[in-house]
C-alpha positions, 0 to 999 in steps of 0.5 A: 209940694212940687215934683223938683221940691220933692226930688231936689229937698235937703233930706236926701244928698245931690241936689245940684245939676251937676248930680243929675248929670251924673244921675243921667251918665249912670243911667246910660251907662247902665242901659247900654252895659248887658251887651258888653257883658257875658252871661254869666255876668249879666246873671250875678248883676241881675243878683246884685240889682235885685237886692238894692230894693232891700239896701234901700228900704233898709237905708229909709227905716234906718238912717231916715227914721232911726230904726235898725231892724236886724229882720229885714230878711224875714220879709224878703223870704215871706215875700219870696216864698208867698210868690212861689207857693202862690205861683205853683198852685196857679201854675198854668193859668195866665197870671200866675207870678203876677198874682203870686208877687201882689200876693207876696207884697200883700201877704208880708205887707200884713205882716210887717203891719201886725209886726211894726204896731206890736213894737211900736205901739207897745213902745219898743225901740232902740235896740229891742227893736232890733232883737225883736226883729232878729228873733222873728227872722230866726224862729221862720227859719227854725219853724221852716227847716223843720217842714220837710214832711209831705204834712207840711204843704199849702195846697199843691205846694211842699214846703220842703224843709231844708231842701227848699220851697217846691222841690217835691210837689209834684211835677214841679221842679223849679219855681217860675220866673216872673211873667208879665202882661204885655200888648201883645201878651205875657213876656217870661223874665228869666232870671239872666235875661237882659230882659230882666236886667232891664225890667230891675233898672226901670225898677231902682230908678222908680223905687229911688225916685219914688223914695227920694220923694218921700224922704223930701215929703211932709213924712220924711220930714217928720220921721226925720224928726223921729230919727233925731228926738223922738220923744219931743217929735211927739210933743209937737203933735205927731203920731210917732207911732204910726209913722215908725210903723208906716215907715216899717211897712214900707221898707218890709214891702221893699225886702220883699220885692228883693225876696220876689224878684230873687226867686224869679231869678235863680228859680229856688227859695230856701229857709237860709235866706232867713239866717243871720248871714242874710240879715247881717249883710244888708246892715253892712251895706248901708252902714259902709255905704251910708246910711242917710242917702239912698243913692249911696245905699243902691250903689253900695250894695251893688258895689259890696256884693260884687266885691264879695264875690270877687273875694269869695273866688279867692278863698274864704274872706268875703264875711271877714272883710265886709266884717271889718269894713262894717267895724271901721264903719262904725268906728271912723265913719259913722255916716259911712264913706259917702260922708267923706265927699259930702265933708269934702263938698263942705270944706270946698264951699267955706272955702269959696265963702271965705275967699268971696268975704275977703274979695268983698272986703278987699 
């Protein structure tokens, strides 16, 4: 399938010029954005940026292929601890985060694997799916709160317990940014850098792309199917049960780039990244947003976050209202606000076909 087929395909909404002039705008709009922006602001949006990844991956299992998965946060932690561990024992060494983030993406892929054949190949769906996976994220978060001792360390590494991942190994007090090889060496991303902001925007627009892709490909097309009957998907020859698992693997990596670049950006990793808080939030952004169109995902994590944080500084509302945004999501708007436009965008085009069949036959 060509490039345009794959990245205009009706899986995915926007698909006029009009979209990718927008797309574009907001891509400019974006690039030129940091130096009109504080320190402090640039820190919370990189904050923000970074987890689009999770949003994203959560949007293609969930509203792509009909899977929820309340233990998202599992791989985004498991990412963002193997980056640390592995980055402080090679600490040093030129090298050491970008082995600890192929470590983190290969450590957790593995996992997600085991994970996704163990359910999905022993048939658990629906909600099971979501309590196996709630349950998993749950007992990492129990087992690491209780590794507080000096017993509990991986090579160099103290695991740390409540504390966090590090804080008592050694002469370590933070967990390494990201670094990465250039011409003319290795660059450092700290984690409000402008550097940074940019390395996470040339990293949303690939990832979307990429997934936009996919969602658009033969794979999206058939766990699309899965989404919809998957009992009769199976009936046409399909291997749901690779493909539910492929799809699992594949938003696990994306959670845990999140949980990589999250350690890379506030220096420090501990087991609440794990609770139930951290698995709820990702739900409530892709199902207010959208959850079947990844544009929407991506942008309305970014837009909930910060409206979270807006309210966060006036008191203790944020959980409450993204609570009753998710409540009213459910209730009024299944497919989530980005279902109010694509409505729109319907009613206006019946509108133009019934003005052009009077026209014709006037």
């Amino acid at each position: 399938m060509a490039v345009t087929t794959l990245l205009n395909g009706r899986q995915e909404p926007g698909r006029s010029a009009l979209f990718w002039v927008a797309f574009a705008v907001l891509v400019v709009a974006a690039a030129v954005l940091p130096p009109y922006v504080g320190r402090y602001t640039l820190l919370n949006l990189n904050n923000f940026l970074l987890m689009t990844f999770l949003a994203a991956g959560l949007a293609l299992l969930w509203g792509f292929c009909g899977i929820l998965s309340l233990g998202q946060s599992a791989f985004f932690g498991l990412g963002g601890y193997a980056y640390g561990i592995v980055a402080i024992n090679l600490a040093g060494t030129n090298g050491a985060s970008l082995v600890g983030l192929l470590g983190g993406l290969v450590i957790v892929g593995i996992v997600a694997a085991l994970l996704g054949w163990l359910m999905f190949y022993g048939r658990v769906r629906g909600v099971f799916v979501a309590i196996v996976t709630l349950v998993v994220t749950l007992l990492i978060e129990t087992f690491l709160n209780q590794t507080a001792g000096p017993q509990w360390a991986i090579g160099s590494v103290h695991l740390g317990g409540n504390n966090g991942l590090g804080r008592f190994s050694g002469a370590i007090e933070e967990l390494p940014s990201l670094s990465l090889p250039t011409l003319t060496g290795w660059f450092e991303f700290p984690g409000s850098s402008r550097p940074f902001y940019y390395l996470l925007l040339i990293l949303i627009i690939a990832a979307y792309l990429g997934l936009r892709a996919l969602v658009n490909s033969r794979f999206g097309i058939a766990i699309a199917a899965i989404r919809e009957d998957a009992d009769r998907t199976e009936t046409l020859g399909y291997d749901i049960r690779l493909l539910q698992t492929g799809t699992f693997v594949i938003a696990a990596l994306l959670a845990a780039l999140s949980g990589i670049l999250y350690v890379s950006w506030g220096n420090f990793i501990t087991p609440s990244v794990f609770g139930v808080t951290s698995n709820i939030l990702p739900v409530i952004w892709v199902a207010v947003s959208g959850r079947k169109s990844l544009a929407a995902a991506i942008l309305g994590a970014v837009a909930l976050q910060w409206g979270s944080q807006a309210l966060a500084l006036q008191g203790e509302y944020a959980l409450v209202v993204q609570g009753a945004l998710l409540v009213i999501a459910v209730l009024v708007l299944p497919e989530g606000l980005i279902s109010i436009g694509l409505t729109l965008r319907r009613a206006i085009h019946r509108l133009k076909s019934r003005r052009a069949g009077a026209e014709a036959v006037a």
